[in-house]
MDTraj code that builds the backbone (N, CA, C; nanometers):
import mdtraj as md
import numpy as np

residues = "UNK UNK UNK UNK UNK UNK UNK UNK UNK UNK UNK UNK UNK UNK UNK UNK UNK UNK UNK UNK UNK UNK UNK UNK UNK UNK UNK UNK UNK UNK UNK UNK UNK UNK UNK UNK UNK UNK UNK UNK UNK UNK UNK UNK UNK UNK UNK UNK UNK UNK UNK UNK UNK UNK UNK UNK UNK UNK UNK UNK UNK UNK UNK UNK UNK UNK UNK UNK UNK UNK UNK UNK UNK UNK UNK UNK UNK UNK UNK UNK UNK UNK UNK UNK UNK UNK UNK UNK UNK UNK UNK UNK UNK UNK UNK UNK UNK UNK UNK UNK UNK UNK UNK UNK UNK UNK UNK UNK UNK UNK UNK UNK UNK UNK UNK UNK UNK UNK UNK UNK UNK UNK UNK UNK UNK UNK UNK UNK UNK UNK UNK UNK UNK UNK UNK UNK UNK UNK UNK UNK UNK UNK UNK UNK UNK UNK UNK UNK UNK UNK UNK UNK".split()
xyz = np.array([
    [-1.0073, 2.6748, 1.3487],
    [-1.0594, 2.5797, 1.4447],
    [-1.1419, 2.6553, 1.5474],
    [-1.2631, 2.6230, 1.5911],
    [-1.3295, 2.6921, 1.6754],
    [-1.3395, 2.6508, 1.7866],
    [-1.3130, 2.7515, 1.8960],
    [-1.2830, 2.7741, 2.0219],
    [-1.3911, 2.6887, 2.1161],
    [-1.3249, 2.5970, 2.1557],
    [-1.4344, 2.5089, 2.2715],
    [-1.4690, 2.5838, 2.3666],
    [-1.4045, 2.6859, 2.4246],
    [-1.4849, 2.7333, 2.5365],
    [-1.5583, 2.8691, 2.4940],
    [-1.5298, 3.0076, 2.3829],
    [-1.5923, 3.1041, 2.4097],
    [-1.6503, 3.0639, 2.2063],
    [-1.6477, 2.9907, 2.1482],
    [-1.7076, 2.9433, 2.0370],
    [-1.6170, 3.0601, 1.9084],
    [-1.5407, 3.1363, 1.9133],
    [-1.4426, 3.2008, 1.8576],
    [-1.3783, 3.1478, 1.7335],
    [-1.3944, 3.1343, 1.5715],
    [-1.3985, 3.0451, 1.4840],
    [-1.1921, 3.0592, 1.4514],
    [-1.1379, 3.1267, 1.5156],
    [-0.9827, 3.1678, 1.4880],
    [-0.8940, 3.1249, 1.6208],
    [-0.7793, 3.0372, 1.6062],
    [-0.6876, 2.9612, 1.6861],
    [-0.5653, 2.9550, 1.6217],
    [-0.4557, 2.9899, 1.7089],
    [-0.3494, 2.9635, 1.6559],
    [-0.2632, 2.8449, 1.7461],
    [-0.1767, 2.7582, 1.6837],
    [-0.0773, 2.6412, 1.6676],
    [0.0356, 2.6777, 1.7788],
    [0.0203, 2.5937, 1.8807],
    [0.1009, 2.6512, 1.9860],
    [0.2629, 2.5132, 1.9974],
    [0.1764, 2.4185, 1.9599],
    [0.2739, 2.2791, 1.9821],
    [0.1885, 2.1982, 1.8702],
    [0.2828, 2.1276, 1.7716],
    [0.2491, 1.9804, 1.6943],
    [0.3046, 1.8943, 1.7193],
    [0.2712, 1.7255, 1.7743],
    [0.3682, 1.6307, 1.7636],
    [0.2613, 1.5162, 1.7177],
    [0.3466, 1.4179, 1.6296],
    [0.2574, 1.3081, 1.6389],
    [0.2591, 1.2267, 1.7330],
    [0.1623, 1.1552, 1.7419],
    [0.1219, 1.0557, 1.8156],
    [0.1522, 0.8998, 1.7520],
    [0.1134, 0.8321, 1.8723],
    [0.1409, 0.6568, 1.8289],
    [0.0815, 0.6156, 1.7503],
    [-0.0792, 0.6475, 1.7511],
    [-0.1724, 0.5962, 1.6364],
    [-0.1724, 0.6281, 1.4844],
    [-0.0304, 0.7096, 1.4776],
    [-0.0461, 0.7885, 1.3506],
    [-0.1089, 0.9109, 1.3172],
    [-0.1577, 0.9672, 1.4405],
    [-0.2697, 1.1071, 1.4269],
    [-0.1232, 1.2206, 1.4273],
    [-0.1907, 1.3765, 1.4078],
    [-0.0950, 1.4627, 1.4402],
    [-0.1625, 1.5075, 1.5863],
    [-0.0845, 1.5638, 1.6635],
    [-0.1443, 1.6385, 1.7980],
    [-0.1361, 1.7345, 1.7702],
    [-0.2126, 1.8809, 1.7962],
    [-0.2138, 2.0275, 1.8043],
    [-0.2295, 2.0895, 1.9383],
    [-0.1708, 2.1669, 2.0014],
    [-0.1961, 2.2210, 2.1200],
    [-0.2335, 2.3782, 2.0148],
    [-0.3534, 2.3948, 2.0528],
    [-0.3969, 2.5774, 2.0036],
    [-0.4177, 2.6331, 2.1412],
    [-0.4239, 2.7728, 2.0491],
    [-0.4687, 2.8813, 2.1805],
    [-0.5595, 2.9649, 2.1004],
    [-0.6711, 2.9868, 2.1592],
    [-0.8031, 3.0748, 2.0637],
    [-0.7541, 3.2183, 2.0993],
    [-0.7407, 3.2637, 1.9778],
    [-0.6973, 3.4188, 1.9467],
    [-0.7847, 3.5061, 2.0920],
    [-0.9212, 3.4747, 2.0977],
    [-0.9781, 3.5900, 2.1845],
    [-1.0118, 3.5428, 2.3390],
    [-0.9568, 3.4184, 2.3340],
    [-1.0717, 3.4194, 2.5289],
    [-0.9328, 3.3235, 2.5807],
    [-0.7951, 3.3067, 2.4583],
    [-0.6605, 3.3409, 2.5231],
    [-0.6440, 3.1732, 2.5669],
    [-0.7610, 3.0837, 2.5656],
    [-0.7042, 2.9564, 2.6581],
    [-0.6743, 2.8614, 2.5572],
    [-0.6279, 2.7340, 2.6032],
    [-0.5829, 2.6501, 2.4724],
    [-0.6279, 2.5108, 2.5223],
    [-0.6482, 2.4364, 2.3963],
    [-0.7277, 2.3626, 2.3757],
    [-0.6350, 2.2144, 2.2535],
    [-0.6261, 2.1217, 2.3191],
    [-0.5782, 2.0171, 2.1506],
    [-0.6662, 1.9729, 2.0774],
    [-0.6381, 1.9553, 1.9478],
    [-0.7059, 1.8750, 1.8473],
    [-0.6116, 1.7825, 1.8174],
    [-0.6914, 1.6568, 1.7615],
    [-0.6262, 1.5470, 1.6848],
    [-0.6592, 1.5525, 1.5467],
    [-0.5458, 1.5259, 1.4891],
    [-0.6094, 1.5142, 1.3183],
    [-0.5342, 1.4004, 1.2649],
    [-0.5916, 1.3395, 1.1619],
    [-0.5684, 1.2217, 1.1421],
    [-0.5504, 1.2211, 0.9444],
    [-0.5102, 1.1126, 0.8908],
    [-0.5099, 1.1003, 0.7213],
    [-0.5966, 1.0215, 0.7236],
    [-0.7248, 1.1041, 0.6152],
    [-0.8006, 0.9516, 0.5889],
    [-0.7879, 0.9207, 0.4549],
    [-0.7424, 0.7725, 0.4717],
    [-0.7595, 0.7266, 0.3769],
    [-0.8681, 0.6526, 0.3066],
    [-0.8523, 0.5962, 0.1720],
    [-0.9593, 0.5644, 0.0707],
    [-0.9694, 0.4216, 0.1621],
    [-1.0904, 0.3519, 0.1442],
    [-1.0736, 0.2242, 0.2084],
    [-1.0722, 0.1514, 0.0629],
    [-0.9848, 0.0984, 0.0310],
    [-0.9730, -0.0114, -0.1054],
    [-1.0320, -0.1308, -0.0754],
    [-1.0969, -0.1988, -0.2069],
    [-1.1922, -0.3095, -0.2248],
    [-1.1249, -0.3743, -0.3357],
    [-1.0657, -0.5149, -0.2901],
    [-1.0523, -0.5753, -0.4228],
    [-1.1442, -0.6653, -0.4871],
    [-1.1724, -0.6415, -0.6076],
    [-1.2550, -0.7006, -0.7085],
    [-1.1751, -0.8592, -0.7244],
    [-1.2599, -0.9807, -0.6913],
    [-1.1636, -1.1040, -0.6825],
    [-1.2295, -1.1519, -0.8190],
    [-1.1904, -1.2439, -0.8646],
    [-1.2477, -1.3304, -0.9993],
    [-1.3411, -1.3499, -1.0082],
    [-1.3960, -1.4020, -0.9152],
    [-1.5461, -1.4361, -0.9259],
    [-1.6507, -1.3097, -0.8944],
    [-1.6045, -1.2279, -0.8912],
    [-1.6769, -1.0886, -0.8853],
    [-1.6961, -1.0881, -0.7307],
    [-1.6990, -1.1422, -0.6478],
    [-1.6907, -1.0769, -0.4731],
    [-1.5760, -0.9941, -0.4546],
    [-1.5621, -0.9179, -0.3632],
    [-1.5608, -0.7750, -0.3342],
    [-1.5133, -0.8188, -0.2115],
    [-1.3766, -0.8086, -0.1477],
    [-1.3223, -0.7784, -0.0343],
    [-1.2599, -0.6366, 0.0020],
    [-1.1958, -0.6441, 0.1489],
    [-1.1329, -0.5370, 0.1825],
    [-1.0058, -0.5481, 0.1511],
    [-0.9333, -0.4834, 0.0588],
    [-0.7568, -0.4607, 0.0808],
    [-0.6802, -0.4894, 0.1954],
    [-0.6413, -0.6185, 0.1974],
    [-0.5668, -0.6836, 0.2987],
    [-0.4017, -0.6641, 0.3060],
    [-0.3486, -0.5875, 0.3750],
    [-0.2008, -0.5691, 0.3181],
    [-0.1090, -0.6944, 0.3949],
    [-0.1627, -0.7276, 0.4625],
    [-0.0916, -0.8894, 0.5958],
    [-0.0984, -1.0198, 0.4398],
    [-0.2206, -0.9991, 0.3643],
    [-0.2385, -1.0951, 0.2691],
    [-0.1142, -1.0876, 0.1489],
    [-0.1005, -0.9174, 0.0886],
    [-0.0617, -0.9288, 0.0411],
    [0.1325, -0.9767, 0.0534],
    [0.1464, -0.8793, 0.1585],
    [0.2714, -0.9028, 0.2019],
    [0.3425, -1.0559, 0.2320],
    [0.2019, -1.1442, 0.2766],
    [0.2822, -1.2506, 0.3192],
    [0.2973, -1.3541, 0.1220],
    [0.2070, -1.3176, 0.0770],
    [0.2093, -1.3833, -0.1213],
    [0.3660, -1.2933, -0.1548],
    [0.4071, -1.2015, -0.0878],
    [0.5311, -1.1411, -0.1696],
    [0.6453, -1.2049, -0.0904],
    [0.6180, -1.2217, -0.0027],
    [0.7155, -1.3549, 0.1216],
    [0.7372, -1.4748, 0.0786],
    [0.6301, -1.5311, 0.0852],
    [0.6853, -1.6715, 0.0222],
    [0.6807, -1.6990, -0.0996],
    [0.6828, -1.6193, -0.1967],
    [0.7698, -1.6232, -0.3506],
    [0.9233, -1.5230, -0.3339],
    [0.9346, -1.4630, -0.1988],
    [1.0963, -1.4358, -0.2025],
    [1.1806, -1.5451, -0.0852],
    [1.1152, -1.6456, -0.0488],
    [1.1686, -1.7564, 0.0692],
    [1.3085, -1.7942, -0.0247],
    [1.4193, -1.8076, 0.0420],
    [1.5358, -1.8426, 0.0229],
    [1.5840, -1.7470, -0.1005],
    [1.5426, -1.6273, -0.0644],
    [1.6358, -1.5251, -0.2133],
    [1.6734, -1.4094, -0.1526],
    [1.7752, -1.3875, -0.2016],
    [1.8375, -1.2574, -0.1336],
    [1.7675, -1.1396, -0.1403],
    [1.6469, -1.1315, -0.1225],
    [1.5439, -1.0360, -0.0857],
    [1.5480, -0.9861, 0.0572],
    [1.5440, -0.8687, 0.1263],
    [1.5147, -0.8579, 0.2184],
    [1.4005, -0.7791, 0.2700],
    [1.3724, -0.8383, 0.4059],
    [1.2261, -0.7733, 0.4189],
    [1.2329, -0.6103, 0.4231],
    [1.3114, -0.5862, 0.4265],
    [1.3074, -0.4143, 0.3579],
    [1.2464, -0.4141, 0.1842],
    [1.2947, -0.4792, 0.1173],
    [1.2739, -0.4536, 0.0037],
    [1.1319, -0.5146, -0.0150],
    [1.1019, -0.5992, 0.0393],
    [0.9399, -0.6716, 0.0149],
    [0.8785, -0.5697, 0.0785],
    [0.8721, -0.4912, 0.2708],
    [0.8169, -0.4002, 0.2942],
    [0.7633, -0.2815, 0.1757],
    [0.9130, -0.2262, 0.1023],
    [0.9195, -0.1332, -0.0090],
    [0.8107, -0.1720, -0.1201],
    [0.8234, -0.2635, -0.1300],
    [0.7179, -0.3033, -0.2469],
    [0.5754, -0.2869, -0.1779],
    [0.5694, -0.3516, -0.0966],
    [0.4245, -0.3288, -0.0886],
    [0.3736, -0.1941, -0.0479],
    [0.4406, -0.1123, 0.0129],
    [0.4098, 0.0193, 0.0090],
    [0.4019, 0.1147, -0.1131],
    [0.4884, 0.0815, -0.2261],
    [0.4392, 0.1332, -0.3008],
    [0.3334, 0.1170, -0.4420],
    [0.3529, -0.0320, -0.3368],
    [0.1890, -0.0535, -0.4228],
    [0.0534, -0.0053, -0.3608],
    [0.0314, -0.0038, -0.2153],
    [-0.0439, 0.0715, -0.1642],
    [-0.0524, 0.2089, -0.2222],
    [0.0947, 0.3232, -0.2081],
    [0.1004, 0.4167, -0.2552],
    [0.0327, 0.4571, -0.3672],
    [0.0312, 0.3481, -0.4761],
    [0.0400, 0.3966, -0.6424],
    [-0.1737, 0.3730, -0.6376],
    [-0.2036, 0.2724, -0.5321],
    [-0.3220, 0.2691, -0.5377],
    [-0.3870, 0.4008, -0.4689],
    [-0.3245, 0.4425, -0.3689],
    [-0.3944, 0.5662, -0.3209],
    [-0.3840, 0.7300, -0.3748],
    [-0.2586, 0.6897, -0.4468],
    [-0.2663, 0.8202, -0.5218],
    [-0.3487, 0.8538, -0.6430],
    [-0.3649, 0.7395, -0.7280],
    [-0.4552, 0.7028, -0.8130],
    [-0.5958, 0.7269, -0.7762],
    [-0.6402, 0.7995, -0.6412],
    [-0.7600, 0.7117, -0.5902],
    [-0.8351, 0.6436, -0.6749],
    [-0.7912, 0.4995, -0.6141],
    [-0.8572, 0.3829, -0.6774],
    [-0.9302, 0.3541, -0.5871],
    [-1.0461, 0.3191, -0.5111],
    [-1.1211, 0.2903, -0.4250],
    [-1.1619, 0.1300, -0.4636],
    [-1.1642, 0.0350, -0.6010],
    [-1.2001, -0.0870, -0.6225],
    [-1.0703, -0.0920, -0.7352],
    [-1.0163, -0.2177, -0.7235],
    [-0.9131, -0.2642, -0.7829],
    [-0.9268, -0.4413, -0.8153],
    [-0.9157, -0.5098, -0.9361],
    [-0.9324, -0.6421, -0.9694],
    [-0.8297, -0.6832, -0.9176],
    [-0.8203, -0.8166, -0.8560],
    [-0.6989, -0.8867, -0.8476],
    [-0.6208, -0.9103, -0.9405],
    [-0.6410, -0.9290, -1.0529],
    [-0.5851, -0.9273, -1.1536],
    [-0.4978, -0.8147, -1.2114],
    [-0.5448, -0.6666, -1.2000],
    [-0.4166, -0.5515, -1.1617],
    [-0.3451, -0.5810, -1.0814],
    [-0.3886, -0.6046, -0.9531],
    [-0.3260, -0.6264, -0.8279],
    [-0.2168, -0.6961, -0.8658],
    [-0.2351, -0.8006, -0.8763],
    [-0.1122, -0.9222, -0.8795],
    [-0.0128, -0.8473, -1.0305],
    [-0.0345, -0.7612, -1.1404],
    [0.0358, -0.7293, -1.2259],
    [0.1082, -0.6360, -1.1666],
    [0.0776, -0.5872, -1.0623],
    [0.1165, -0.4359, -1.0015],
    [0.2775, -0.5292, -0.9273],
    [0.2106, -0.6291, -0.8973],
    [0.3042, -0.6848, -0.7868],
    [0.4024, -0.7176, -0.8637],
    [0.3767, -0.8357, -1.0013],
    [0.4948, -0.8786, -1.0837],
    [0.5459, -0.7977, -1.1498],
    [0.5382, -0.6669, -1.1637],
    [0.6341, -0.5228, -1.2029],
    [0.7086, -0.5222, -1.0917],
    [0.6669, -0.5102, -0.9883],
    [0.7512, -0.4750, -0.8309],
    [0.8741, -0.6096, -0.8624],
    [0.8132, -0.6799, -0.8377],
    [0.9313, -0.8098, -0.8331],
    [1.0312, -0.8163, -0.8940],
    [0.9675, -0.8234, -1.0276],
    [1.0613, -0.8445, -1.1892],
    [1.1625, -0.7057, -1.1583],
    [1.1598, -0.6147, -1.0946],
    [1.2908, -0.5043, -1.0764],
    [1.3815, -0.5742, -0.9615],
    [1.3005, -0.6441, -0.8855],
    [1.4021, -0.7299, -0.7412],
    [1.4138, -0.8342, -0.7595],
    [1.3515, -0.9382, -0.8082],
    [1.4587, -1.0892, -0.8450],
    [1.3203, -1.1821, -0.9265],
    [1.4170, -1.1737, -0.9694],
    [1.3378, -1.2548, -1.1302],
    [1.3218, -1.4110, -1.0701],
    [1.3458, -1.4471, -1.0113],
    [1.2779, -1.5863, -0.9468],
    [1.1939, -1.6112, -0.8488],
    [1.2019, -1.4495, -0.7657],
    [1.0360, -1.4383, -0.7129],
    [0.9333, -1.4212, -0.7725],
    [0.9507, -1.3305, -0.8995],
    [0.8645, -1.3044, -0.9668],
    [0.8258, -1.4385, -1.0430],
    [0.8970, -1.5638, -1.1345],
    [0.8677, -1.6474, -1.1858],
    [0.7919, -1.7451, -1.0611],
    [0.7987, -1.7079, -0.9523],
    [0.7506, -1.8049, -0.8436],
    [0.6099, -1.7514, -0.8006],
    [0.6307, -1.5951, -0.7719],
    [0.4832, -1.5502, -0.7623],
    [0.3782, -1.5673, -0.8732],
    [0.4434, -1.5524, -1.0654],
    [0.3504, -1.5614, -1.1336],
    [0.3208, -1.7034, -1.1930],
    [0.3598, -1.7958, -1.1493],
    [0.3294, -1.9247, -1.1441],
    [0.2213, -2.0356, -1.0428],
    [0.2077, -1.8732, -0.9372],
    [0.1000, -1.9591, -0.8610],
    [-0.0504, -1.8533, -0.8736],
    [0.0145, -1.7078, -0.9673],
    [-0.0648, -1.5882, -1.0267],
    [-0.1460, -1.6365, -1.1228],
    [-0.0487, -1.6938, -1.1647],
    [-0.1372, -1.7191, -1.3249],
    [-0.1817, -1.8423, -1.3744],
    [-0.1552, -1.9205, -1.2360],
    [-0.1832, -2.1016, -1.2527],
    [-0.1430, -2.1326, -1.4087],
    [-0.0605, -2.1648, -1.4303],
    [0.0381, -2.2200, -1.5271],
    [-0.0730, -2.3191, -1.5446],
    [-0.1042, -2.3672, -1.6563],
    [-0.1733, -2.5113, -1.6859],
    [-0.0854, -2.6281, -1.7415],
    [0.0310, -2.5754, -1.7924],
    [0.1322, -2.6900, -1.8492],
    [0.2945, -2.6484, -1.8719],
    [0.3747, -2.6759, -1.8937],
    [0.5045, -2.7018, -1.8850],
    [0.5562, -2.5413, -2.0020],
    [0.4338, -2.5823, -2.0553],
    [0.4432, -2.4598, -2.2363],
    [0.4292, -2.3669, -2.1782],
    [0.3060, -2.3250, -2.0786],
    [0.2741, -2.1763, -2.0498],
    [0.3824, -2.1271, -1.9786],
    [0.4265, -2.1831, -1.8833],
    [0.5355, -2.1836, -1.7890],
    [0.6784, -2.1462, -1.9075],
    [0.7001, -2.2103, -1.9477],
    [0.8451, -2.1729, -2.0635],
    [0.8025, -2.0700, -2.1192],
    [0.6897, -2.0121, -2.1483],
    [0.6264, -1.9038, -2.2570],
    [0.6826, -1.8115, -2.1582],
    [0.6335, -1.7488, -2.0451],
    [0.6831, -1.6931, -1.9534],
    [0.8252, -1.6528, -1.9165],
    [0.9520, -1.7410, -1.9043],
    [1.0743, -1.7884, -1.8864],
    [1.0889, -1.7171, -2.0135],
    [1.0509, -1.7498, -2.1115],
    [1.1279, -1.6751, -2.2620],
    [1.0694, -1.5527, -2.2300],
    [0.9908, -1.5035, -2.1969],
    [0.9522, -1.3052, -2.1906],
    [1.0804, -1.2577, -2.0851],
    [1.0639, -1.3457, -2.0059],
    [1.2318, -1.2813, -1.8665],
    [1.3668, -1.2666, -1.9978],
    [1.3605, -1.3510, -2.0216],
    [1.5057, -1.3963, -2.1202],
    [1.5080, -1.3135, -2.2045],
    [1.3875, -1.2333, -2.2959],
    [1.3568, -1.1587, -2.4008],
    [1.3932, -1.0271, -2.3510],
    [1.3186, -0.9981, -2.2202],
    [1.3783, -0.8360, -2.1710],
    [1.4616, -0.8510, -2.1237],
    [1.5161, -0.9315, -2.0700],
    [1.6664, -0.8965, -1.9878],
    [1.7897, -0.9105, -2.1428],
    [1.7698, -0.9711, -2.2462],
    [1.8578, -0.9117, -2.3725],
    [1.8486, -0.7730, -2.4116],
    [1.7372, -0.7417, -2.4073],
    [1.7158, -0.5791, -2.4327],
    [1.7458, -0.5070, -2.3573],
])
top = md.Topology()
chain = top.add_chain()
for i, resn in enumerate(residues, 1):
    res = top.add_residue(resn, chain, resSeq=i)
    for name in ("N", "CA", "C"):
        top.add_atom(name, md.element.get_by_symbol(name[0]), res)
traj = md.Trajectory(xyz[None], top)
């Protein structure tokens, strides 16, 4: 890190703490002219774009997604720990991946994996308004795949 006051390209780490915004704080001290100085450093992340059906292009909304994983867990012994959990590691699995554009259509599969491990009637509730069911058949087609893996 180079020295704000004598321009010295070598500093050493005197204090780290984070901060509120999520940054780290550094208190340095420049090896040669001895005075010290903080930096902020921060994680940047990828900014994600989801690809919607009709081909428009939004920003990765996590308030959006979180509240679609809410009210397909309303009245189930889900708790908002475990919905929090999910959606973080769906964020996670997108940023490690760097995925920078993602279809809704992953998206929402990403989600009914998450579910289908935490309660199989959020998940039949989220992928029923996922996959707009067109009739009574598609809907039972579905219901028999739950029934099919949970024998196995």
């Amino acid at each position: 890190m180079k020295c704000p006051y004598c321009g010295y390209l070598d500093s050493k780490v005197v204090d780290t703490r984070p901060t509120e915004e999520g940054q780290i704080r550094r208190r340095r001290q420049c090896i040669k002219c001895n005075k010290r100085f903080t930096t902020y450093e921060k994680i940047d992340e990828l900014a994600i774009r989801v690809i919607k059906k009709d081909g428009t292009r939004e920003s990765f909304d996590r308030n959006k997604l979180l509240n679609g994983i809410v009210k397909s867990c309303e009245k189930r012994p889900v708790s908002a720990s475990q919905v929090e959990e999910i959606v973080n590691e769906i964020e996670r699995t997108i940023q490690n991946n760097l995925i920078i554009e993602i279809s809704s259509h992953d998206l929402g599969e990403m989600v009914m994996d998450e579910l289908k491990k935490v309660d199989e009637v959020a998940y039949v509730r989220f992928a029923s308004v996922y996959r707009q069911f067109k009739d009574v058949e598609s809907f039972m087609e579905e219901l028999s795949e739950i029934l099919k893996d949970k024998k196995e």
